[in-house]
Every structure is written in C-alpha cells, then in structure tokens.
N, C-alpha and C positions, 0 to 999 in steps of 0.2 A: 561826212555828208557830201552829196557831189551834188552841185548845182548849173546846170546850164542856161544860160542862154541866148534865147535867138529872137530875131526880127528885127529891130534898127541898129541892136548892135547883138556881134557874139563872142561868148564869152563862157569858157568852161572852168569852173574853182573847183578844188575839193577841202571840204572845211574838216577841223578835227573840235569836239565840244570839249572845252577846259574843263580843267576842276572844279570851275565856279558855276559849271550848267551854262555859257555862252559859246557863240562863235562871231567869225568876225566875218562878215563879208567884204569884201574890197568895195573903196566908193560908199560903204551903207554903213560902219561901225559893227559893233558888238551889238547881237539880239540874244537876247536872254530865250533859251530852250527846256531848260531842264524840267522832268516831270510829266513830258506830254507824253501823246503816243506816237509811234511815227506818221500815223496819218495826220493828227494835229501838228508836226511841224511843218510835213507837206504844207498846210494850209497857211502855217502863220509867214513860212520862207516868201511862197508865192505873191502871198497880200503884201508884205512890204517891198518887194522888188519891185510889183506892179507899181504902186502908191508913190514911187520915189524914181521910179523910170519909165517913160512913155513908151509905147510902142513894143514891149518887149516880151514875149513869154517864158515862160518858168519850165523847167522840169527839175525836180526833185529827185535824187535815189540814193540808197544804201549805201556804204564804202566798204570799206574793212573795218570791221566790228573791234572792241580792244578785246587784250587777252590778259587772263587770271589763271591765279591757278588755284587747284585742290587738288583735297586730296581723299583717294578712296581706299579704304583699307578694312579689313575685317575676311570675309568669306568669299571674295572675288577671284576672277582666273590672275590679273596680274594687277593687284595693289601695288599702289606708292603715288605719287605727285602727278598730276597730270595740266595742261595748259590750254584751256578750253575758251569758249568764246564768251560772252555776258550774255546771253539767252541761253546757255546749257540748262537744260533742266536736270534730275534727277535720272530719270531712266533714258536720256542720250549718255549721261555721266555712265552707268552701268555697262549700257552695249561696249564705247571705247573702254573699261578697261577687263572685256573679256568675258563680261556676263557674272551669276552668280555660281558658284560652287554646289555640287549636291551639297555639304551640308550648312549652306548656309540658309538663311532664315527666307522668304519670301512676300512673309508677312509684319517685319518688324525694321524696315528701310531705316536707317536713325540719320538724320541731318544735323551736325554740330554745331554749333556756331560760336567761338571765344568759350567753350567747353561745355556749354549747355546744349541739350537739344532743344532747336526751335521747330522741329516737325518729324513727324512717322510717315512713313508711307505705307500700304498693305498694297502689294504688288495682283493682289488677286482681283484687285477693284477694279484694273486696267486690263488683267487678262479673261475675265470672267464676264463681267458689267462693262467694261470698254469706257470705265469713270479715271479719267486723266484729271480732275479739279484738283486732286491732290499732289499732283507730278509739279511741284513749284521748280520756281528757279533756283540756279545757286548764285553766290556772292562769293568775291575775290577771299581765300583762305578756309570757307567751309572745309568740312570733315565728314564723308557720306562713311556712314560704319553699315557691312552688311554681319551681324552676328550669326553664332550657331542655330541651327532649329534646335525647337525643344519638344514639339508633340506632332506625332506625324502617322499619320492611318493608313493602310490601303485596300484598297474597293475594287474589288474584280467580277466577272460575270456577267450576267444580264443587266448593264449598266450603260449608257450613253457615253461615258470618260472614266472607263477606267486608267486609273492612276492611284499613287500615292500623293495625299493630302497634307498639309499641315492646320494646324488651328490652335489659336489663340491660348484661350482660357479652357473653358467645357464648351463639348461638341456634343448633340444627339445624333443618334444616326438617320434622321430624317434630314436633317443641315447637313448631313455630310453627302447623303442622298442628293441633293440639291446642290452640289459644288460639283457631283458627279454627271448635273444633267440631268437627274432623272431616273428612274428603272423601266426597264426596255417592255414591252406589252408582253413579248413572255415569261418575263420575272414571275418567279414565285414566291409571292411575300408571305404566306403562312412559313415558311420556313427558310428561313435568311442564318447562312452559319457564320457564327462570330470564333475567330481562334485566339484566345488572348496569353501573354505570355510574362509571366512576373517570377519574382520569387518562390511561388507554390509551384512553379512549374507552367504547364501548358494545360489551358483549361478551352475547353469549347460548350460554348452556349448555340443553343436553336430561341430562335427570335421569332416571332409573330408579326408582324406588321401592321394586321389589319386590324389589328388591337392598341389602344392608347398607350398601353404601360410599351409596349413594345416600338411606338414611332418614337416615344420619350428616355428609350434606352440609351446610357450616356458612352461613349465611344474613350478610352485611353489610348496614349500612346504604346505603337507598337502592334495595336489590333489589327486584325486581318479580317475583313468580310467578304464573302462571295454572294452573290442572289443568283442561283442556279434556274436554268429554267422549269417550264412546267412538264409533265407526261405530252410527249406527243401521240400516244395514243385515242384514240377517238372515243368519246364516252358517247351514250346513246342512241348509237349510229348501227347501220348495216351498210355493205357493200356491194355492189352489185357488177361482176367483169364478167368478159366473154362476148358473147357474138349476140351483144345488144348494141340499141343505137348511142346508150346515154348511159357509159360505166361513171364508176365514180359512190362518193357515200353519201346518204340521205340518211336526214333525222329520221328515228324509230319511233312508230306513235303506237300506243294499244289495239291491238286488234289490227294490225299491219296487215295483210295478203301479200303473196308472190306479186298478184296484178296492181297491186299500188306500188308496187318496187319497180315493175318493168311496164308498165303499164301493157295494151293490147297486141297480139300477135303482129300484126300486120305494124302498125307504126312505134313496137318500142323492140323488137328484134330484128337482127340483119336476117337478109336473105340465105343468107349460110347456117344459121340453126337451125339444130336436130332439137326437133320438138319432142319426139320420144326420146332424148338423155339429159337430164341437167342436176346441175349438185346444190346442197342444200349443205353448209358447212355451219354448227353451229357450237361455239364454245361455252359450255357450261361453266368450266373455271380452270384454273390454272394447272391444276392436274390432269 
C-alpha cells in the first residue's frame, strides 16, 4: 500500500500487509487491516494519520499486488502452472493460458481446491446473460480443470446465432431455440428438420413447432437442426407492372375489377399508356 503525505510534513511509505493482516506505518505502529475492502482501508489509513498528525492530508493507493500460483489444466490452448496476481478471477485465469480448446467443455468450468471442487462455472451465463456472480476468485495453489464436452447440438438457418451448442443434462429444442436467440421472422416452424445420427444410422425427423409435443421435442447429442425459411412467393395477391403510376402487389379481395387494381385513367396510368393494349396474365396452376 503506498501512502502519502503532504501538508505540515511530507512524506511517501509504501507498506507491505504481513501475514498476520497488519502493516506498519512509521511514527504510528502496526494497524490491524485484514478483511476490509480497499475502500475501507482507504478510510481507516486516512482516520488514524489524521487523529495522530495535525495538519496533514492522506492519499492512499494500490502497490504491487502479491503473486500465486495455479494451475490450469484440462482442455486449454497451453495448460501448466501459471503466476497470477490475488484478484485473478476465473475467466482472466482462461484468456492468459490461451482460451479453451474446441473440445473442451464450456459449461462445466471445475475450480479445485486441496482436491475437491469448491465451484463450477457455466461459461454460457457470462457469454449469453452477461451473469459474471459466478466468475469467483482464485487462491494461491487452486486447480481450474476445463474437461471434455459431452453433449453438443447445431442449429443452422433461420436463426439469430447460428452455432454449435452444448448443454448440460436434456435440452428441448425450444431451449436450445433460445441459446440461439430466437427464430428469425421468416423461420418456418411447421417444419423444422432434425438430422440425428446413432447406431441405426442417420435418421431425420420433421418437427412442428407450433405444436406442444413439438416446442417439448428433446434434442441429443450430435443433432443437426435447420429452420429453413418460408415460400417467398405471395399468396393472395395480384400484381400490377407497366406504365402505371403505382406498380407493385396488392391484396386480392372477391369481386376485385381491373379499376380497383389501377385505379382511374387519368390519375392511376402514366401518360405513355396505350389504352387499347394491355395483358391480363392469369395462373391457374402449376401446369
């Protein structure tokens, strides 16, 4: 901790806090610190310097932090021992040794402690929810293990994020929907193709969506879904181009006329239309 100060006298220390949670300032003894925040020693420094020296003001700041080490091992880019500062958290630990590995897990972070795990992480709650409560710190000799994935989906198409997924225990594809963002406004959810791939081989399922059994369909690893879009062709509609004032499609009602489509000579055709030629194109069906 580095303390200055200034006004009837000046004076710059820098303290280091023992093992017992004090430090010593010169001229003032041993104050007992351990356990605050550092805004709270800010305070308690300032109040006894004041109290015990007239005329004189405080500044309190930071020094060099001590160093520990762990150790990160499992599914990382370069595992082994690392020498970090007492405020590492969890995922500063990850970025210095390299990030995780495709197959490593993303959702099952394991923090060691004397062999036990004292905490999980789910990496998805920081990258999805922007929820860091769980991003704890580490302690001199932790063990951050990133393991294998084990169940892992991907979700392509008319999707907000497409990606490949992992999850936990059981996923329905409505949750998985929702990891992806959402389905895009021209998703086609009457028909959502699932391609799944086991021991029988390669099977594909058509889904529903707008149906319960089908938001409640359970997802395994390995599945492949797509939500393809919809027809862009125009249902209900006529068209109207040419040497009018206002081409483009308008809804189709019963009993429609040419004159509701173009409305009157004078203000719904250009001056360049031949009023004796015009075409009437009309598709019966596909054939």
């Amino acid at each position: 901790i580095k303390v200055q100060m200034f006004g009837k006298s000046n004076q710059t220390v820098s303290v280091k806090i023992d093992r017992d949670g004090t430090i010593s300032l010169p001229e003032l003894g041993p104050l007992a610190v351990s356990g605050q925040t550092f805004a709270q020693l800010q305070q308690q420094i300032t109040r006894v310097i004041k109290q015990k020296t007239i005329g004189v003001d405080v500044s309190v700041t930071m020094g060099a932090m001590r160093t520990m080490q762990v150790f990160i091992v499992g599914e990382v880019g370069q595992p082994g021992a690392y020498n970090v500062n007492a405020l590492t958290t969890i995922t500063q630990a990850l970025i210095a040794s390299g990030g995780i590995n495709t197959s490593g897990s993303l959702r099952d972070i394991q923090l060691k402690r004397k062999g036990e795990v004292v905490a999980r992480f789910d990496l998805y709650d920081l990258l999805i929810k922007g929820d860091a409560s769980k991003d704890v710190r580490l302690s001199a000799g932790d063990t951050l293990f990133i393991p294998l994935h084990h169940n892992r989906v991907s979700v392509s198409g008319q999707v907000t994020r497409a990606a490949v997924y992992e999850y936990q225990d059981t996923m329905t594809i409505t949750e998985l929907l929702d990891l992806a963002g959402g389905a895009q406004p021209q998703a086609y959810l009457s028909q959502v193709s699932l391609r799944r791939s086991n021991q029988n081989g390669v099977q594909q399922y058509t889904l529903d969506l707008s149906t319960k059994a089908g938001q409640q369909f359970q997802v395994e690893s390995g599945d492949e879904i797509r939500l393809n879009a919809v027809s862009s062709s125009l249902k209900n509609a006529i068209a109207v181009r040419g040497e009018v004032v206002r081409q483009g499609a308008l809804k189709f009602t019963p009993g429609m006329t040419i004159r509701d489509a173009i409305g009157s000579i004078d203000e719904g055709l250009k001056a360049s239309a031949d009023l004796n030629y015009a075409l009437l194109v009309r598709q019966i069906n596909q054939q």
